[in-house]
C-alpha positions as CSV (number, residue, x, y, z in Angstrom):
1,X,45.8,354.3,74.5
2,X,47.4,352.4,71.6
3,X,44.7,349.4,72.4
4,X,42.3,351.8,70.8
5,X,43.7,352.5,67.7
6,X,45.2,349.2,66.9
7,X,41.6,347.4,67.8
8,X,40.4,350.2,65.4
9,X,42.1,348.7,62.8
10,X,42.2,345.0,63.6
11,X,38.0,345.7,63.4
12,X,38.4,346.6,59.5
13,X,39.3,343.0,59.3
14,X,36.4,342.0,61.4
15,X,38.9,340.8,64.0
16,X,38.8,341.9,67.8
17,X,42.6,341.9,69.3
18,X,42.4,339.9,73.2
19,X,44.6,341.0,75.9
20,X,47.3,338.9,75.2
21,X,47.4,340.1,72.1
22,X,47.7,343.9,72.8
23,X,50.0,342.6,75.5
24,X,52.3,340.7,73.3
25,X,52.1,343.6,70.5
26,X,53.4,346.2,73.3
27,X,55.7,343.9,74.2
28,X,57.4,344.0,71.0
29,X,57.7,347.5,71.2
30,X,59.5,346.8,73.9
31,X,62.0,344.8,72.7
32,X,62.2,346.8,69.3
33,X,63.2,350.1,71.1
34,X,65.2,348.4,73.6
35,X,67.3,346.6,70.9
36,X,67.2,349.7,68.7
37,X,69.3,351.5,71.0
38,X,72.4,349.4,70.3
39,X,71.6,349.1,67.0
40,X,70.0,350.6,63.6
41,X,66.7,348.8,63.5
42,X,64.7,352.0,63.1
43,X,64.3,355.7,62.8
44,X,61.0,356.2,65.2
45,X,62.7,356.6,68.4
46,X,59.6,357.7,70.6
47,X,57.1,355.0,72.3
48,X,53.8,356.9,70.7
49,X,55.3,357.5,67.3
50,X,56.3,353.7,67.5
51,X,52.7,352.3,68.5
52,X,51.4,354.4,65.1
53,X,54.0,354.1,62.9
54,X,55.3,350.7,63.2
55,X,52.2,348.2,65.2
56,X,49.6,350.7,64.0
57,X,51.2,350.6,60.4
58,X,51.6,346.6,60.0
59,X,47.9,346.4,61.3
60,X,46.7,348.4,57.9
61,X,47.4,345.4,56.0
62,X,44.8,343.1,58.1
63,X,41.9,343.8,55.3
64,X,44.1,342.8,52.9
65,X,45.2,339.1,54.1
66,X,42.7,336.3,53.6
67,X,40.2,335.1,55.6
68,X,41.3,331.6,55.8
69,X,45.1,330.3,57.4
70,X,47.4,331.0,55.0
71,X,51.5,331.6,54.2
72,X,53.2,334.8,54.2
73,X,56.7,336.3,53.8
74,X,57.9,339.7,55.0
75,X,60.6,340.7,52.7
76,X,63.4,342.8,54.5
77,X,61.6,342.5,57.5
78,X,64.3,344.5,59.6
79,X,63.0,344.8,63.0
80,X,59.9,343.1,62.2
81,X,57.1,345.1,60.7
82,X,55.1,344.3,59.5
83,X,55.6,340.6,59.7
84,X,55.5,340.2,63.7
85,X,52.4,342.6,64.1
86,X,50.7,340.6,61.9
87,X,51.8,337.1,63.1
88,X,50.4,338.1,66.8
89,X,47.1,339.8,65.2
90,X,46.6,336.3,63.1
91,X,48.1,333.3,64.6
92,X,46.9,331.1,62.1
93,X,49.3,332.7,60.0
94,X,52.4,330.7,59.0
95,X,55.2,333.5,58.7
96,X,58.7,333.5,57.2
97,X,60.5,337.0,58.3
98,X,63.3,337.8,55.3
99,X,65.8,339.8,56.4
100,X,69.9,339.3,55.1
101,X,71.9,341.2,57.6
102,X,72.8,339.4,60.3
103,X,72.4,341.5,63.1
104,X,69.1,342.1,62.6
105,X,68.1,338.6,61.6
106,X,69.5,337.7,65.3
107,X,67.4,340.1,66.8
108,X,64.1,338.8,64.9
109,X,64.7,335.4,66.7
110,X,65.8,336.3,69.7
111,X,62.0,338.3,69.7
112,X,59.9,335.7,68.2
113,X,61.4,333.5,70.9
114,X,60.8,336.2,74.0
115,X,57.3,336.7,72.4
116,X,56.1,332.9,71.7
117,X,55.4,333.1,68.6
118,X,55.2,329.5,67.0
119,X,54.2,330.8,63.9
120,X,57.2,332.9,63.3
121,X,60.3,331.7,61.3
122,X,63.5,333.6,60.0
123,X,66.1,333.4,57.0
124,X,68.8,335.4,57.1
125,X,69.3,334.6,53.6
126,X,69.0,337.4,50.6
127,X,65.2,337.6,49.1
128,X,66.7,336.9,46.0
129,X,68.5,333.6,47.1
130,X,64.6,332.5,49.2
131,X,63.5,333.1,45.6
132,X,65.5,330.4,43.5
133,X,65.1,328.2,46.2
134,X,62.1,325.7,47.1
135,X,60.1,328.6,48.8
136,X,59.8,330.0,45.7
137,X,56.2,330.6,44.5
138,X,55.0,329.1,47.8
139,X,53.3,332.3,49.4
140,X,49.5,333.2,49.5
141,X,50.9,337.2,50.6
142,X,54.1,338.8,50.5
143,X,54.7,341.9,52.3
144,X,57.8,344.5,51.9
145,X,58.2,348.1,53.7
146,X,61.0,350.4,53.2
147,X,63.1,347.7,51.0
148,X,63.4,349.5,47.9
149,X,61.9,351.3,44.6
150,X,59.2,349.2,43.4
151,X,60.7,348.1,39.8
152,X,63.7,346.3,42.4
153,X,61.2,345.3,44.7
154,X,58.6,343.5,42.7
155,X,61.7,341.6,41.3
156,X,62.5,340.0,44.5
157,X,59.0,339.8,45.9
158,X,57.2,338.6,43.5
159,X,58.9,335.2,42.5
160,X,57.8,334.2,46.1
161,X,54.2,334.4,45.5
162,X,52.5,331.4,44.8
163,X,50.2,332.2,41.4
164,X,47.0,334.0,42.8
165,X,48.5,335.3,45.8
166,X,49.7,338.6,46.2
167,X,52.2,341.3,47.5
168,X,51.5,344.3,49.5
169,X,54.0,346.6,49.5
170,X,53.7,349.7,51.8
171,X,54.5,352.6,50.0
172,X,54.8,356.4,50.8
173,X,54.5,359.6,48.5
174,X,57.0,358.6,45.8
175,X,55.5,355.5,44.2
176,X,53.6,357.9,41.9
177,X,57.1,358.1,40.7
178,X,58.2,354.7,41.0
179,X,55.0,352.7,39.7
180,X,54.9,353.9,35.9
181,X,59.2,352.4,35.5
182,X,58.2,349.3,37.5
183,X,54.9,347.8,35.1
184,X,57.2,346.6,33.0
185,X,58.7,344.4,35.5
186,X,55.8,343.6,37.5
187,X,54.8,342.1,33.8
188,X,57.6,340.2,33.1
189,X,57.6,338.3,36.4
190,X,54.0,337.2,36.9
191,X,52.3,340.2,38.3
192,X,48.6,341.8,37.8
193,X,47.4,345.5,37.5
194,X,48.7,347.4,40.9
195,X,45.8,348.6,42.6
196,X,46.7,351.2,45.1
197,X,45.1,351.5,48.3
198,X,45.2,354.9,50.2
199,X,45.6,354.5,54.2
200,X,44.9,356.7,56.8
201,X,47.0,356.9,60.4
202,X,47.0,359.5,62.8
203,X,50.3,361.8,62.2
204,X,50.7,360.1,58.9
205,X,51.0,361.3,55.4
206,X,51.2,359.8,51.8
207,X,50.5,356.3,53.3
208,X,49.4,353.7,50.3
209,X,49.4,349.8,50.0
210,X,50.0,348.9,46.7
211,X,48.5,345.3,45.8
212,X,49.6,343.4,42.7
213,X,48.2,339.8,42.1
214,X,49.7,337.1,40.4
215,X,48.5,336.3,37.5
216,X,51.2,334.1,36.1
217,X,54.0,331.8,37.3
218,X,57.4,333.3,37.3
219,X,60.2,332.8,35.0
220,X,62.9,331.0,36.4
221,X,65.4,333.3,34.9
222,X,64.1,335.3,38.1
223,X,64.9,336.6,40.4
224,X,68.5,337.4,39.1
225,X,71.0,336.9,41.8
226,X,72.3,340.0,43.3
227,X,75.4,339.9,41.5
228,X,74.3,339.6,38.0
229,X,71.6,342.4,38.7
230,X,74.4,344.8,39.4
231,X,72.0,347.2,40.4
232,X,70.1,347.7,37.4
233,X,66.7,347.1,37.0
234,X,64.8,344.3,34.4
């Protein structure tokens, strides 16, 4: 039963999911597969690979959110993880789901809508564009999975975090690779050491969150707009 595992790790939190809860967060499945089929929202096709890999997945990042109500922005949210798993495990979480293409930005609210989620909000705007604009440095946590290599990524996530908040990217084998070219970055736009934070799933390998505070407000010079960044890295 997926109510198992996802209390499992809800518990590392020192939550305990209710029914609705579990109800709601298999009822997103529901509409993610569902929706999936007409168009590209994700590459785990199967109901049980889903209720690891995507609910079970989001709810890893439970020990890292604070205690207290807070702000947080899912950066190319896609079909939703892990910003919707984690609105319906903490509803006193105000969440902003980022995601450009339009498609799937229409799919976000039509779910949030189906699922009741008053806490829930989309932009279909560009991270970069939330960045320069008066969200910027607003966020307590900022979350990203499957957006990008980190030294692009910290680029656009980090300018949204508020100074002593942090971002939590979910990461897979190759950020031993990525890390060392992105310290530079995470540097020059505000960031802390990365701490890396192993994670363990069923069926899952090379799983790691990868925390870096803010230490420092951001330059304004960033995030570069998409255009001038031409697809090269600070």
């Amino acid at each position: 039963m997926p109510a198992t595992l996802w209390n499992h790790l809800a518990q590392a939190a020192d939550l305990v999911l209710t029914d609705q809860q579990i109800a709601r967060l298999s009822r997103y499945l529901d509409l993610l597969l569902s929706a999936n089929e007409k168009m590209n929202l994700t590459r785990i096709e199967s109901r049980s690979a889903a209720e690891v890999g995507h609910v079970g997945d989001a709810l890893t990042l439970l020990p890292f959110l604070p205690r207290i109500a807070h702000h947080l922005a899912d950066v190319g949210s896609g079909g939703g993880v892990p910003g919707i798993p984690l609105a319906i495990a903490r509803p006193d979480v105000t969440v902003l789901l980022i995601e450009s293409t339009q498609k799937k930005a229409a799919f976000l609210k039509s779910a949030i809508a189906e699922l009741g989620l008053a806490n829930v909000t989309v932009s279909s705007l560009r991270a970069e564009d939330v960045g320069n604009s008066e969200a910027r440095e607003t966020f307590d946590i900022v979350t990203a999975r499957a957006v990008g290599t980190m030294n692009f990524l910290v680029e656009w996530c980090l300018p949204l975090v508020k100074k002593g908040g942090k971002l939590l990217a979910m990461k897979g084998a190759k950020i031993t690779e990525e890390l060392p070219l992105a310290i530079k970055v995470i540097r020059t736009v505000g960031g802390g050491e990365p701490i890396i934070h192993p994670v363990t799933l069923p069926e899952t390998t090379h799983h790691v969150i990868v925390e870096i505070r803010k230490v420092s407000l951001t330059s304004h010079r960033y995030p570069r707009s998409a255009t001038s960044a031409k697809g090269q890295p600070l």
